[in-house]
N, C-alpha and C positions, 0 to 999 in steps of 0.2 A: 353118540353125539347127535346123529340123525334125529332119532327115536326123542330126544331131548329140545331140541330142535321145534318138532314138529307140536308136540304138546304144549309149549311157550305161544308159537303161532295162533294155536286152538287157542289157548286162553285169552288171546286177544282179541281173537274175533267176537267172541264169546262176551266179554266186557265191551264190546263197542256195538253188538248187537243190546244188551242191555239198556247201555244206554240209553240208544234209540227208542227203544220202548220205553223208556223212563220218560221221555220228550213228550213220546204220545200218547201217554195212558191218562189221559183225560179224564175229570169225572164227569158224570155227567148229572143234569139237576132239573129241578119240579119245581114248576113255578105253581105258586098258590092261587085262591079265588083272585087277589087282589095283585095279582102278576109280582109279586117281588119273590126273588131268589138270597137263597142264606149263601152268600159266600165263605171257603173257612179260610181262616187266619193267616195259612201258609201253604203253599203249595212246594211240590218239589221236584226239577229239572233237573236231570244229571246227575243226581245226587245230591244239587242243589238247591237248599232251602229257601225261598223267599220267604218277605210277611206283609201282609198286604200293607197297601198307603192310602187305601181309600179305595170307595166303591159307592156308585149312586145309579142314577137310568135317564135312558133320552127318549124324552116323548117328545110328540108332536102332534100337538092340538090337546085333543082327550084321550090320544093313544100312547101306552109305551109302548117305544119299540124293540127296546131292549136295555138290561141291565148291564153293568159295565164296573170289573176289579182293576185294579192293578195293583203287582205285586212285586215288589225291588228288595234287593241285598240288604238295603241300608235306609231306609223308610225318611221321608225329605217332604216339606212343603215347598222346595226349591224348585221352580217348573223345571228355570232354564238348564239347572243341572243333571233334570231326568232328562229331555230333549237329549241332552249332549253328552251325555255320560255313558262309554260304551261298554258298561256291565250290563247283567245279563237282568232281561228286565222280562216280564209279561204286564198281557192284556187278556183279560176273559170278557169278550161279549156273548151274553147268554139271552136267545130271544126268548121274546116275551108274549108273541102274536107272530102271527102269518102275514101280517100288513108288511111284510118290506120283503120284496121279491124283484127279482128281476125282471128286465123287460119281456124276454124270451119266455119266461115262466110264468108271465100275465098274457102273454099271447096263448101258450099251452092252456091253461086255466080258463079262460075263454072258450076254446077251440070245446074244450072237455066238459064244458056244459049245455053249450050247445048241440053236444051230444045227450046230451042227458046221461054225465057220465058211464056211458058206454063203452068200451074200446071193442075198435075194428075186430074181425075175425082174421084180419091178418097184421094187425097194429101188435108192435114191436114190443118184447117185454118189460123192454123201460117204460113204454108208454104204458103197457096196464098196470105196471106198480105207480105210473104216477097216477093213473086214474084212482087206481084201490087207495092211495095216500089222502087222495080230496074225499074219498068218504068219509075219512077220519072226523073231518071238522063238519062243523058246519056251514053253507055259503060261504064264501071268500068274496065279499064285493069290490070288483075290481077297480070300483071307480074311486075304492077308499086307499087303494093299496100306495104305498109309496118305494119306490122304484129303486132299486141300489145302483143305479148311475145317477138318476138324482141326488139321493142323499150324498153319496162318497162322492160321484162330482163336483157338486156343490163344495164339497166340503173340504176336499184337498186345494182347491182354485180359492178360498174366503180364507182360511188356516194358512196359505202362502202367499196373499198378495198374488195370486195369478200368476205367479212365478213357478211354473211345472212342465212347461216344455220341452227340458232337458230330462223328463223322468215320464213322460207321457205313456211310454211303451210299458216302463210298470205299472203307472198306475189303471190301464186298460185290463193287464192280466190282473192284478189284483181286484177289483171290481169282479171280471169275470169268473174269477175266482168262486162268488156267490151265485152260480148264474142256476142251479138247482134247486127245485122247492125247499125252502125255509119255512122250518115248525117252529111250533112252541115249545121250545126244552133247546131245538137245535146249540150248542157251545160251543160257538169260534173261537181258537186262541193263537193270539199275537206275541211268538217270542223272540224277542231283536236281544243281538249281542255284537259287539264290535259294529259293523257293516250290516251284520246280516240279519234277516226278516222273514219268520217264516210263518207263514198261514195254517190252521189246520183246523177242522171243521168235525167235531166228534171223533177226536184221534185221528183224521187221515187227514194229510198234506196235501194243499191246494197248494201253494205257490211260495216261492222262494226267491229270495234277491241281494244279491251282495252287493248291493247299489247303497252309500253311506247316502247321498242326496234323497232319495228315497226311504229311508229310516228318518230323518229328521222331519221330512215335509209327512208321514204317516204321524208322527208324534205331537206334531204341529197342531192336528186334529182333537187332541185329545187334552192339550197343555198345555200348546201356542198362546200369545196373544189373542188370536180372532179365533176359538176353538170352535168345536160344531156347534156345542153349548158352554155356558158360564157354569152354569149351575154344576154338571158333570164335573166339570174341570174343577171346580172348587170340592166338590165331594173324593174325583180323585186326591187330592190332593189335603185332603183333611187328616189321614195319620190313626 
């Protein structure tokens, strides 16, 4: 019974590690000369199949800054119903440029050119792969970049009437969330079920939150009334 026992257990574990990887195996994607990315049709979470409901990108000015899916059970031009509807949903934002970086990673990026991307002979080996990472491109002009406390603060305070007080503590970790160099190709994805909200950035997990207040004012963003953009909001939402 033992022996019987113990091999039921393994198979459990075994299926719920799966899982997990099924959460996180992300693909990942090539943005073209003309920055747009080919979304496919359906993704699959747990074993669970979405189909997308629309996919467009949010610039700002003459830049995108990234493209943006989403993908539901039950495919709906109904905002309010996606906002509130606690099946299991995703968001893929796929960047599109280097312009949206954090504050911290505009002060790094700075700091690393006035080296003449150099790093120290005793600088840390995050620091030299971040330095080897900015060879990759070319210039990043910092004065063009735009900020992910800017954008996302902006954007969860305009998306809820300023009403975020009560959710403040998340939305600082989630922002912070991004607070590492952002490439081009880099694929965040956003998948909320019930409550919960989890972040992940090329398959690995930045942040998580069982806060339902916090899934709606994140959705808000995307679907809201006052969204980041119309335009998006109406592309997600096209079917």
């Amino acid at each position: 019974m033992k022996k019987v026992y113990r091999i039921n257990l393994l198979s459990i574990v075994f299926l719920l590690v799966t899982l997990n990887i099924q959460a996180q195996n992300q693909p990942t994607f090539k943005t073209n000369f003309f920055n747009e990315v080919e979304f496919p049709e359906n993704v699959t979470i747990s074993s669970q199949s979405l189909k997308s409901n629309g996919y467009g990108a949010l610039s700002k000015g003459l830049k995108k800054v990234f493209s943006c899916a989403l993908y539901v059970e039950h495919p709906t031009d109904d905002a309010i119903s996606l906002i509130y509807s606690d099946d299991l949903k995703v968001i893929d934002l796929v960047m599109t440029s280097n312009y949206l970086q954090s504050e911290a990673t505009v002060k790094k990026i700075k700091e690393a050119y006035a080296k003449d991307l150099k790093a120290d002979i005793n600088a840390t080996e995050e620091d030299k792969q971040f330095v080897a990472s900015l060879r990759k491109h070319d210039k990043i002009i910092t004065s063009q970049i735009i900020t992910v406390e800017k954008l996302f603060g902006e954007a969860f305070n305009k998306s809820n009437l300023g009403n975020v007080d009560a959710i403040s503590a998340d939305i600082k970790e989630y922002i912070a969330s991004f607070s590492d160099l952002i490439e081009g190709g880099d694929h965040f994805r956003i998948i909320s079920k019930n409550n919960s909200v989890t972040l992940f950035k090329n398959g690995k997990e930045l942040f998580e939150t069982d806060n339902k207040a916090f899934k709606k004012a994140l959705m808000n963003i995307y679907l809201g009334n006052t969204p980041i953009d119309a335009s998006l909001k109406n592309d997600l939402l096209s079917l």
